[in-house]
Legacy VTK file of the C-alpha trace (Angstrom):
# vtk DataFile Version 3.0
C-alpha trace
ASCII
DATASET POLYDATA
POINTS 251 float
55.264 95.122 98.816
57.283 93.206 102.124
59.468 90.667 101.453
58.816 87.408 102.692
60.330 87.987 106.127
59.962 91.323 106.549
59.150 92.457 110.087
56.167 94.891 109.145
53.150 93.761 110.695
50.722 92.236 108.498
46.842 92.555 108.590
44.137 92.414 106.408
41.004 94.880 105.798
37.756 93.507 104.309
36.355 96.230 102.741
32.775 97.233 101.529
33.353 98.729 98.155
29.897 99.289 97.804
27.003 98.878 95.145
29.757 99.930 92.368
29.785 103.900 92.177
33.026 105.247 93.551
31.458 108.022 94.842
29.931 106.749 97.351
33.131 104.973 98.715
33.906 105.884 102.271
37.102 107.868 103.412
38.807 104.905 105.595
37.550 102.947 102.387
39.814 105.355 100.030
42.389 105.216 102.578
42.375 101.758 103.522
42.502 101.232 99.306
45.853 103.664 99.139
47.848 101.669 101.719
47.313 98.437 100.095
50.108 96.027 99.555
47.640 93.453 98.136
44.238 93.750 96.794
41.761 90.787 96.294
38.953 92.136 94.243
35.789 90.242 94.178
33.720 90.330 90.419
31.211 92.632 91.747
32.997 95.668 93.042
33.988 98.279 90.491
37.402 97.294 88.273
38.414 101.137 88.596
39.167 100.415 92.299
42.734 99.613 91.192
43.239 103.027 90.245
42.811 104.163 93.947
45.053 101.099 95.336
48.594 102.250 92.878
51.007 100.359 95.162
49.116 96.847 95.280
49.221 93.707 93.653
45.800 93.127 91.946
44.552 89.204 92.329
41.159 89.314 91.061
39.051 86.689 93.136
35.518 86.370 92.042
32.874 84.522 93.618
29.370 85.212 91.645
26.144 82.731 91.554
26.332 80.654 88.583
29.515 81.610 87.668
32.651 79.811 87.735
34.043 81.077 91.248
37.226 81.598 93.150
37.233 78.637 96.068
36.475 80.493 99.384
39.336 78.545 101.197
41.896 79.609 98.905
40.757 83.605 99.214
41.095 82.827 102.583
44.616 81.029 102.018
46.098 84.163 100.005
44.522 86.452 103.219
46.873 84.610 105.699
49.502 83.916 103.403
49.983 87.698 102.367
49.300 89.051 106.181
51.855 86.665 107.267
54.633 87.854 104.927
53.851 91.558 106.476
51.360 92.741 103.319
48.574 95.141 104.149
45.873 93.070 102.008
42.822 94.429 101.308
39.492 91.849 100.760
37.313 94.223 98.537
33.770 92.886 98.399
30.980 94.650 96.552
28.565 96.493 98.669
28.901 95.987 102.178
31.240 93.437 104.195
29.071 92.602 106.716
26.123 91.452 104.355
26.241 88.402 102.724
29.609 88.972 101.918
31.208 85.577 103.824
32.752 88.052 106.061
32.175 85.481 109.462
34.245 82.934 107.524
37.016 84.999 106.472
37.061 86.368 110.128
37.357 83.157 112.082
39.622 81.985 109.537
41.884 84.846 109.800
41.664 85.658 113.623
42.265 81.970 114.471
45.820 82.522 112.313
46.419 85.353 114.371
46.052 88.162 111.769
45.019 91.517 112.722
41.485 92.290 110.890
39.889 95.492 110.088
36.457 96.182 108.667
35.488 99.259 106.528
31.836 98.946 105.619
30.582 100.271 102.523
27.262 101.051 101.275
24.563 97.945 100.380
23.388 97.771 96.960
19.992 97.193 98.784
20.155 100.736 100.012
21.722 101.828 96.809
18.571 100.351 94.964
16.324 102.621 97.553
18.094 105.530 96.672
17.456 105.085 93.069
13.644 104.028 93.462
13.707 107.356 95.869
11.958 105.246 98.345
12.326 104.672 102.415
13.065 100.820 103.588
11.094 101.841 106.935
8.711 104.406 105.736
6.590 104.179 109.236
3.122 104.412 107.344
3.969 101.078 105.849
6.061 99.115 107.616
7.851 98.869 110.751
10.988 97.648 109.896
12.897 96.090 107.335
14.040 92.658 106.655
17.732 91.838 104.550
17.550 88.268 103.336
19.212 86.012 100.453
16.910 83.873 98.681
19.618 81.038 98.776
20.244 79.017 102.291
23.744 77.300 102.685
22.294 73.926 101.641
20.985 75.384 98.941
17.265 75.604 99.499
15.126 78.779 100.415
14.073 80.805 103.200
10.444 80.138 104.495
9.223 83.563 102.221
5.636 82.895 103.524
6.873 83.592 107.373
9.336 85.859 105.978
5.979 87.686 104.341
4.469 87.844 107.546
6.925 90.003 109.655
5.094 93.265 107.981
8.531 94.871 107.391
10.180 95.565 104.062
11.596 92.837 102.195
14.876 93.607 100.636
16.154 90.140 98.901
19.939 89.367 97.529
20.643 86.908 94.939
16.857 86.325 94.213
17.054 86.653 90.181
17.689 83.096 89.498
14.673 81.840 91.467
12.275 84.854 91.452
9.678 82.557 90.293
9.611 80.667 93.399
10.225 83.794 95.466
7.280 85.731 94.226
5.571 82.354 94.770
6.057 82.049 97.866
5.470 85.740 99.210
2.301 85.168 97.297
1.108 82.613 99.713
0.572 85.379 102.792
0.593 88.730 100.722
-2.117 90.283 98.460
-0.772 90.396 94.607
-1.055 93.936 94.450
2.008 94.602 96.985
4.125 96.949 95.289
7.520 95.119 94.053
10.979 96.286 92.720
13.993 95.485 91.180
17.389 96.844 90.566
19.702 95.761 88.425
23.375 97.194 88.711
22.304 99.818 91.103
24.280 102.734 91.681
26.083 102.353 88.253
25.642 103.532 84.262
24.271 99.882 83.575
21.006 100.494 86.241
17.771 99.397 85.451
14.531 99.649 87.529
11.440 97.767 87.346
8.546 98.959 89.565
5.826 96.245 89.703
3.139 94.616 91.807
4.386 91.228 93.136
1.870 88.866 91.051
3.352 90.692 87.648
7.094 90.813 88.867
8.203 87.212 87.992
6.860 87.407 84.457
7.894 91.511 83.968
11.103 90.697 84.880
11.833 87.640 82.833
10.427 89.971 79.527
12.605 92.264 79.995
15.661 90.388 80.733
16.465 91.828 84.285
19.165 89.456 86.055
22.066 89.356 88.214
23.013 91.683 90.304
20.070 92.534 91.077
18.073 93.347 94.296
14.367 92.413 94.874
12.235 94.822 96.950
8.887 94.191 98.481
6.806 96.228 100.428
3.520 98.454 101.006
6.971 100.690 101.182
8.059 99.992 97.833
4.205 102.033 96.467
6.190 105.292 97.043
8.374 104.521 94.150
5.146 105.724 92.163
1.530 104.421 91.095
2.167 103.017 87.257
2.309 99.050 87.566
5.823 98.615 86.150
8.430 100.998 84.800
11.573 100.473 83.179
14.070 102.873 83.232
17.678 102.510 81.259
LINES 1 252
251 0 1 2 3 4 5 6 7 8 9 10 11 12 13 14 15 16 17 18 19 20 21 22 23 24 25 26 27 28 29 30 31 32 33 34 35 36 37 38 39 40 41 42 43 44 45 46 47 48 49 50 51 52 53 54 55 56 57 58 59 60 61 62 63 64 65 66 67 68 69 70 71 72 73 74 75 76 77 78 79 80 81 82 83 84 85 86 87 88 89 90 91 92 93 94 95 96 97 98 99 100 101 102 103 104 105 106 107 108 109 110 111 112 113 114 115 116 117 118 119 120 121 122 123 124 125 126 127 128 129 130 131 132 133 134 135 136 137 138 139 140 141 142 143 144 145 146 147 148 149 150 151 152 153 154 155 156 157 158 159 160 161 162 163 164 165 166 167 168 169 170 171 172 173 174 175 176 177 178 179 180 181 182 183 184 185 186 187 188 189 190 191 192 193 194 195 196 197 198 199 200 201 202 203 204 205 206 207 208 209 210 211 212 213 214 215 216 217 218 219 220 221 222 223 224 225 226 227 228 229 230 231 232 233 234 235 236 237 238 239 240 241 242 243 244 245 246 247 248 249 250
């Protein structure tokens, strides 16, 4: 690692580590990983990400809902602080950057210290949860599109799910677990309750768990069986390819 001082250029990469298997990690991502001075590893991407970063300094900085959390100014505090001292740090966020990952904070912050930034997207564990339920997001005899939302605003409310319901595209919902009651509720208000509904838990990982419903059962289903965070709720006439039964559970 630099020395304070040092006259290596500094910058930092926020990274998508993805949904948690390392497989499906990216090359830059691998690469990016190898050349780290620093690495700031959020609670949700994989712990065995270390093993592909041997030269860093490991500061684990988790931010999860409901959890105690790492304060987002200090991440951003350690960014500058290490990029300054000439450190190559690497922000590794599960899933991808760019999604709900408070990348447009950490970049304004950063660029307005004048530290080079570098993004290396990674793979959504929305999309990871598609692949598992073998299922397309914009399968064009359902749906014409498809809609990423979280289920919790910045002042803490919710999105309007009953406009949200109405676009006719795919509904793919982060951090939903802890309120699917009032999510389904709300959907509920402008779709039928037979619109096919899923969830995955851990996606992409050993600890995966599926659940393929019908979104008047998938409040109550899901609370039975225990299903929470991470976990990504899916909603769609889409979401019917996943197959016909009314819920399945897969370990």
């Amino acid at each position: 690692m630099p020395e304070y001082g040092s006259m290596k250029s500094g910058k930092v990469t926020l990274l998508g580590a993805g949904p948690g298997d390392l497989e499906l990690l990216t090359l830059k991502a691998v690469r990016a990983l190898a050349s780290a001075d620093v690495l700031l590893l959020d609670d949700l991407a994989n712990p065995e990400l270390v093993t592909l970063a041997p030269q860093a300094r490991v500061i684990h900085v988790g931010k999860r809902g409901g959890c105690k959390s790492t304060p987002q100014a200090f991440i951003e505090r350690l960014m500058r602080r290490y990029a300054r001292a000439g450190c190559h740090v690497v922000r590794a966020k599960g899933g991808e950057v760019l999604l709900f990952g408070r990348a447009g904070e950490e970049i304004r912050s950063l660029e307005a210290a004048g530290v080079v930034v570098e993004i290396v997207n990674g793979i959504s564990s929305g999309l990871a949860a598609a692949a598992s339920l073998g299922v397309s997001l914009t399968h064009r005899e359902h749906c014409q599109g498809v809609t990423f939302v979280t289920a919790h605003t910045q002042d803490h409310g919710e999105p309007d799910w009953a406009l949200l319901a109405a676009t006719g595209t795919t509904l793919v919902i982060y951090m939903g677990m802890g309120r699917i009651g009032s999510v389904t509720e709300g959907l509920l208000a402008t779709l039928p309750a037979t619109t096919p509904a899923a969830i995955v838990e851990w996606a992409s990982t050993p600890r995966e768990r599926r659940l393929v419903s019908t979104l008047a059962e998938l409040a109550a289903t899901a609370q039975a069986l225990r299903l929470a965070s991470p976990a990504v709720i899916l909603v769609g006439n889409a979401i019917g390819e996943a197959g016909l039964a009314a819920e399945r559970l897969a370990a």
